[in-house]
SEDREN-998242 format. One record per residue (C-alpha): residue in three letters; y negated, z, x. Coordinates in Angstrom, 2 decimals, padded with zeros to 5 digits. Layout:
<sites>
+-----+---------+---------+---------+
:   r :   north :      up :    east :
+-----+---------+---------+---------+
: ALA :       Y :       Z :       X :
...
+-----+---------+---------+---------+
</sites>
This chain:
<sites>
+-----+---------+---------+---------+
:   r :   north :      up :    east :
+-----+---------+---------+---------+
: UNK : -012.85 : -067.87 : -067.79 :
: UNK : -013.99 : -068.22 : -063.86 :
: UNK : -016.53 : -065.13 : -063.26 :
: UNK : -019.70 : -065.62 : -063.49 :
: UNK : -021.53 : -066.18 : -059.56 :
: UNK : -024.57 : -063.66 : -059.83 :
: UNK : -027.13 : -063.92 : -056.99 :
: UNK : -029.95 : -061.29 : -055.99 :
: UNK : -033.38 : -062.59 : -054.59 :
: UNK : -035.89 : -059.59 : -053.53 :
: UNK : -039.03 : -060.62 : -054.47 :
: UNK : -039.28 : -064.44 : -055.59 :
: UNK : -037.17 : -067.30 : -056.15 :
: UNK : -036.26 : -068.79 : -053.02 :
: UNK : -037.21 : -072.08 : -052.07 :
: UNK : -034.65 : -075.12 : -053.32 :
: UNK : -033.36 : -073.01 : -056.44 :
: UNK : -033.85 : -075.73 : -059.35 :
: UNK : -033.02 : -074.93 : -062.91 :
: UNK : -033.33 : -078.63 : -064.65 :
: UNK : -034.94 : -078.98 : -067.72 :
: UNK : -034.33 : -076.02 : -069.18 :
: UNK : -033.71 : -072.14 : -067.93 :
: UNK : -032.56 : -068.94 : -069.94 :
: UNK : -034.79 : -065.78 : -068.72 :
: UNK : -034.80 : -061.99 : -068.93 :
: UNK : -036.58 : -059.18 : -067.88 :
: UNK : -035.58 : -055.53 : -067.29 :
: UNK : -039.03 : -053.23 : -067.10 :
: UNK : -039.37 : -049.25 : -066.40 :
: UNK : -040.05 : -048.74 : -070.66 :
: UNK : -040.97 : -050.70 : -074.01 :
: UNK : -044.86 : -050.33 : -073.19 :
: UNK : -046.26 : -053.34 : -070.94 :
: UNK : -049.37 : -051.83 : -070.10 :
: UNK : -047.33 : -048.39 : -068.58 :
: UNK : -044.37 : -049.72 : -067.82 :
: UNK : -043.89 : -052.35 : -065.63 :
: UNK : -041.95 : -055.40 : -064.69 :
: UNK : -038.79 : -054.43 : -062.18 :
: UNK : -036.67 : -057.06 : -062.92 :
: UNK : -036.43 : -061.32 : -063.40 :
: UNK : -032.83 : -062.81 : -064.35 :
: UNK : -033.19 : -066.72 : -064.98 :
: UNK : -029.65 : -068.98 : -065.55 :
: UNK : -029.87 : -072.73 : -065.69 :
: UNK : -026.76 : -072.15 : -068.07 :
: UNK : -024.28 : -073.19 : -065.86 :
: UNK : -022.29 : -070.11 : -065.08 :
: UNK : -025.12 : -069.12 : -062.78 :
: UNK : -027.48 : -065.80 : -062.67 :
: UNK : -029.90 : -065.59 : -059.96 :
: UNK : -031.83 : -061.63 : -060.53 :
: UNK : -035.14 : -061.52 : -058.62 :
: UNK : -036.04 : -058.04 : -058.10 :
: UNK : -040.28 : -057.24 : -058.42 :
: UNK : -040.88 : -054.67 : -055.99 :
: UNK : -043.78 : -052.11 : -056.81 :
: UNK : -047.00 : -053.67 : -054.72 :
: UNK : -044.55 : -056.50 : -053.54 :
: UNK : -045.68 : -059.75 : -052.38 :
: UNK : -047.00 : -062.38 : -054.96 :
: UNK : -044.03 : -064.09 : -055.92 :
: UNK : -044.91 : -067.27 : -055.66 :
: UNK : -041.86 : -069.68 : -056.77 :
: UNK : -040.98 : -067.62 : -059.58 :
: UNK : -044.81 : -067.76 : -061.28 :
: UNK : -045.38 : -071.68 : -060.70 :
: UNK : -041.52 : -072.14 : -062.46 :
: UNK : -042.80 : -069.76 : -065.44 :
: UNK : -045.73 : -072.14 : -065.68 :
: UNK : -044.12 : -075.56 : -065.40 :
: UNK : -044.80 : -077.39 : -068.85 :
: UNK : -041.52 : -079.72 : -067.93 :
: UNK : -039.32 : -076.35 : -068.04 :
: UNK : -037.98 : -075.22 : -071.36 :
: UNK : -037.58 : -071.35 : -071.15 :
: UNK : -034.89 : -069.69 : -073.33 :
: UNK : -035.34 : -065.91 : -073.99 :
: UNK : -034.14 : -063.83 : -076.63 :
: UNK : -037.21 : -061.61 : -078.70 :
: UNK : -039.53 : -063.86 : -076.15 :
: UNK : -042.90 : -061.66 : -077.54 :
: UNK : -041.63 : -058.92 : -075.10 :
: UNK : -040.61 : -060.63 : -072.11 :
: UNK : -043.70 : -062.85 : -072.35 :
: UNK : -046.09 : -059.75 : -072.30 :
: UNK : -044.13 : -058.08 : -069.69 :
: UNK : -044.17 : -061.43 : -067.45 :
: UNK : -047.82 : -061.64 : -068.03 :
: UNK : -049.14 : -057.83 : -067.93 :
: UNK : -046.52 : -058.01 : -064.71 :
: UNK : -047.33 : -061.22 : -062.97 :
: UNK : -050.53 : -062.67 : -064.50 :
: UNK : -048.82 : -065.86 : -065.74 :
: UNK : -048.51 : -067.10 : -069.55 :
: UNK : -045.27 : -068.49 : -069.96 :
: UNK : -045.03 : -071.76 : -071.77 :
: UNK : -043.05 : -073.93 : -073.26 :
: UNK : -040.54 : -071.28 : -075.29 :
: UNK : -037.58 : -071.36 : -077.27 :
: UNK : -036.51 : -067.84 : -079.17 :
: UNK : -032.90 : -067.31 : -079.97 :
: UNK : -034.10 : -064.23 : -081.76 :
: UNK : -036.60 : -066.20 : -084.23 :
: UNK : -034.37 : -069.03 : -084.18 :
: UNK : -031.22 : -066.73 : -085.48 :
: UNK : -033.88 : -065.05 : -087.79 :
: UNK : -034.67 : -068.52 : -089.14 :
: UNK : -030.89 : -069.75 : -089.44 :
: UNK : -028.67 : -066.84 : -090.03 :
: UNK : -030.52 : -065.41 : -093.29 :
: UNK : -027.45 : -064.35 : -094.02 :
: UNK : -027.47 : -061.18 : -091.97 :
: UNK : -030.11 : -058.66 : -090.38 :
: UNK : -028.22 : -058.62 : -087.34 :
: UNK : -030.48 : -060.45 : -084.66 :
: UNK : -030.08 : -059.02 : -081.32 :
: UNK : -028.34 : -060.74 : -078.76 :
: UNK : -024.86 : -058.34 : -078.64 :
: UNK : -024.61 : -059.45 : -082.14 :
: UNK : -025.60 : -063.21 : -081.84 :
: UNK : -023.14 : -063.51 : -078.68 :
: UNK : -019.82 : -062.09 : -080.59 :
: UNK : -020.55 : -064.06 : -083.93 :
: UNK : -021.70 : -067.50 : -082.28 :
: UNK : -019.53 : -067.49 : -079.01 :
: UNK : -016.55 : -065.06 : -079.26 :
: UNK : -017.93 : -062.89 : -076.76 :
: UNK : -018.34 : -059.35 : -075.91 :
: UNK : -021.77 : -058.42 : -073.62 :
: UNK : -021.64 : -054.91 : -073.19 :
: UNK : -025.40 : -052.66 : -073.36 :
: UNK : -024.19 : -049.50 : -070.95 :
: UNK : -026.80 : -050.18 : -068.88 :
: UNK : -029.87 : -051.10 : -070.87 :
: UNK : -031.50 : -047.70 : -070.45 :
: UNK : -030.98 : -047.27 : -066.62 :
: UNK : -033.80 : -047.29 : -063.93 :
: UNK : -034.50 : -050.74 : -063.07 :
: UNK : -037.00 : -049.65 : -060.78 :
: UNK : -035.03 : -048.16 : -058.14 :
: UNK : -034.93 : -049.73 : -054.81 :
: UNK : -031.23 : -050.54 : -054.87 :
: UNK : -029.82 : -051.59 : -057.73 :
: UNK : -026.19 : -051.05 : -058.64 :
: UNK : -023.65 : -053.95 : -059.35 :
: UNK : -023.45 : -052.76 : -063.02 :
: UNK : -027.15 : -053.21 : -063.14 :
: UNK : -026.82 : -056.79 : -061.61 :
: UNK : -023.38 : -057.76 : -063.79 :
: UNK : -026.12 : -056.31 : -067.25 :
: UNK : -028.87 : -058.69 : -065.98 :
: UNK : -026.95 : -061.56 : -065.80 :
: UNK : -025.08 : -061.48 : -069.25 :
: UNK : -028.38 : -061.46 : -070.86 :
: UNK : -028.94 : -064.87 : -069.58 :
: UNK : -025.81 : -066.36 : -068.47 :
: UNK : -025.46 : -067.33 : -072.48 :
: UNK : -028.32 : -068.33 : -073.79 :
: UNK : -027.93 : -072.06 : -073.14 :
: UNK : -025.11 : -072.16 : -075.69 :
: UNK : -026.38 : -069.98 : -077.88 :
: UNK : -029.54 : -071.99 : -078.18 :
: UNK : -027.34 : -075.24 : -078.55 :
: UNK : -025.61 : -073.43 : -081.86 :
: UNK : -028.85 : -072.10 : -083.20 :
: UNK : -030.27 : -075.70 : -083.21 :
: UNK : -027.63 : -076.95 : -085.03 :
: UNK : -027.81 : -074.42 : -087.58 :
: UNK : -032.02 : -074.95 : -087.94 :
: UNK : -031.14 : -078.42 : -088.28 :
: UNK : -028.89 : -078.15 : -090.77 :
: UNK : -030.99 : -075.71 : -092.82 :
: UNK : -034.01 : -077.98 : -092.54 :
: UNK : -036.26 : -075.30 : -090.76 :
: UNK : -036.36 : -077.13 : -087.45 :
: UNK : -040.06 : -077.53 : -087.88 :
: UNK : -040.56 : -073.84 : -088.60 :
: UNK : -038.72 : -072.59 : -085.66 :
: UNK : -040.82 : -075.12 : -083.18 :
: UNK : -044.45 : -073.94 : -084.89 :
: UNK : -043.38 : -070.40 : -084.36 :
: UNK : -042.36 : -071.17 : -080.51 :
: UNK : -045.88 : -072.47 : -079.74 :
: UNK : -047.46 : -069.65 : -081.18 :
: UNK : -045.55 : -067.09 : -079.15 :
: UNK : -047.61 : -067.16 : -076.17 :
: UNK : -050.37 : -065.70 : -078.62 :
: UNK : -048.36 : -063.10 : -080.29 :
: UNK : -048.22 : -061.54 : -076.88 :
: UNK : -051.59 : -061.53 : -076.11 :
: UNK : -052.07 : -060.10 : -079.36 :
: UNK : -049.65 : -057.83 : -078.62 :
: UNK : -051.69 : -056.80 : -075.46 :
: UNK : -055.08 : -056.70 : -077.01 :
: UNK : -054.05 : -053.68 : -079.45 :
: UNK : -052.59 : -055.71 : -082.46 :
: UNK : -048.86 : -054.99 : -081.55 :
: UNK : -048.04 : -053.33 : -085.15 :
: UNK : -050.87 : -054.79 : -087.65 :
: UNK : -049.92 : -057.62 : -089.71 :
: UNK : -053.24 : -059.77 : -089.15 :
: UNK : -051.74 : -062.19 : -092.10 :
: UNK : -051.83 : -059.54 : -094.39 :
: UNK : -054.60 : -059.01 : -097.15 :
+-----+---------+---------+---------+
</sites>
C-alpha cells in the first residue's frame, strides 16, 4: 500500500487545492464542548490517498479558502458523527456546513446488526484496516504539532471516500436510502440545536 502523502497548511487552504465533487473532513478541537473548547485543527481528503491538515491558530487570520469550500453547495462533505464537527466548524469559523453525508448515521442505518459505529470499528469491518486512536486525547492546540498528531489527522479522513461508497451500497440494499438522505439534510439543524442548549433532550419525545 504506497503511504499516504499528508500535507500541513497553517491557517487556510491554500490557493489551487481542489477536492472535486466530494471531500472527507475532520476536526481535532481542545475538548468535547464547542462553546469552551475550540477548533485547532481541519483535515479534508478528496479520497485519493491525499490529507491536507490546516492548522486554526488561536486569533489567526480568517481563513478564507477553507470557509467558502465548507459552504460550496456543489461539494459533498463526508464526516463521520458530522453533529460534532459541524458545531465545532460553526462555533469555530462562523460557517454552516452543507451538503453532508454521515458515515456514522449511515452505518447506524445499515449495519443494525451491531452497536459498533465509530469509525476504528467501521474501518476494520468494511475495509480490512487498522486506524490506530493513540493520539485522540493529545493537545491539538499546541503551536507545533507532532508527526503522530499529523499521521492521526489524516487517517480519520484518508478513508472515508470508500467507506461512504460501502455504506451506500448497504442503504441501498436495505431500502433506507431515503432515510439516510432526510437525516443528512437535517444535520445542519441538529447542531444548532446542539448549540442553543438542546444537546441531550429528545425534542421528539412526549
Amino acid at each position: 500500500m504506497t503511504a499516504p502523502v499528508v500535507t500541513l497548511h497553517l491557517g487556510d487552504l491554500p490557493a489551487g487545492v481542489g477536492f472535486g465533487r466530494s471531500v472527507a473532513i475532520d476536526t481535532e478541537t481542545m475538548g468535547l464542548n464547542p462553546h469552551r473548547d475550540r477548533l485547532c485543527v481541519v483535515q479534508l481528503s478528496a479520497g485519493d490517498g491525499t490529507a491536507h491538515i490546516v492548522q486554526i491558530h488561536k486569533d489567526g487570520p480568517e481563513p478564507v479558502r477553507l470557509k467558502a469550500l465548507l459552504s460550496d453547495e456543489q461539494v459533498l462533505k463526508i464526516f463521520h458523527f458530522a453533529r460534532f464537527d459541524l458545531a465545532a466548524l460553526f462555533n469555530g469559523l462562523g460557517v454552516m456546513t452543507a451538503p453532508i453525508y454521515c458515515t456514522k448515521i449511515a452505518s447506524k442505518l445499515s449495519r443494525t446488526y451491531t452497536d459498533r459505529h465509530g469509525l476504528k470499528e467501521l474501518a476494520h469491518e468494511i475495509l480490512g484496516l487498522e486506524l490506530s486512536k493513540h493520539q485522540q486525547s493529545s493537545d491539538w492546540g499546541a503551536a507545533d504539532l507532532t508527526q503522530q498528531q499529523l499521521a492521526y489527522a489524516a487517517h480519520d479522513v484518508l478513508h472515508l471516500h470508500a467507506i461512504k461508497h460501502k455504506l451506500d451500497a448497504m442503504l441501498a440494499r436495505e431500502g433506507r436510502t431515503a432515510y439516510a438522505e432526510a437525516a443528512f439534510r437535517f444535520l445542519p439543524i441538529r447542531a444548532r440545536l446542539d448549540l442553543a442548549g438542546f444537546a441531550d433532550e429528545d425534542i421528539f419525545a412526549h
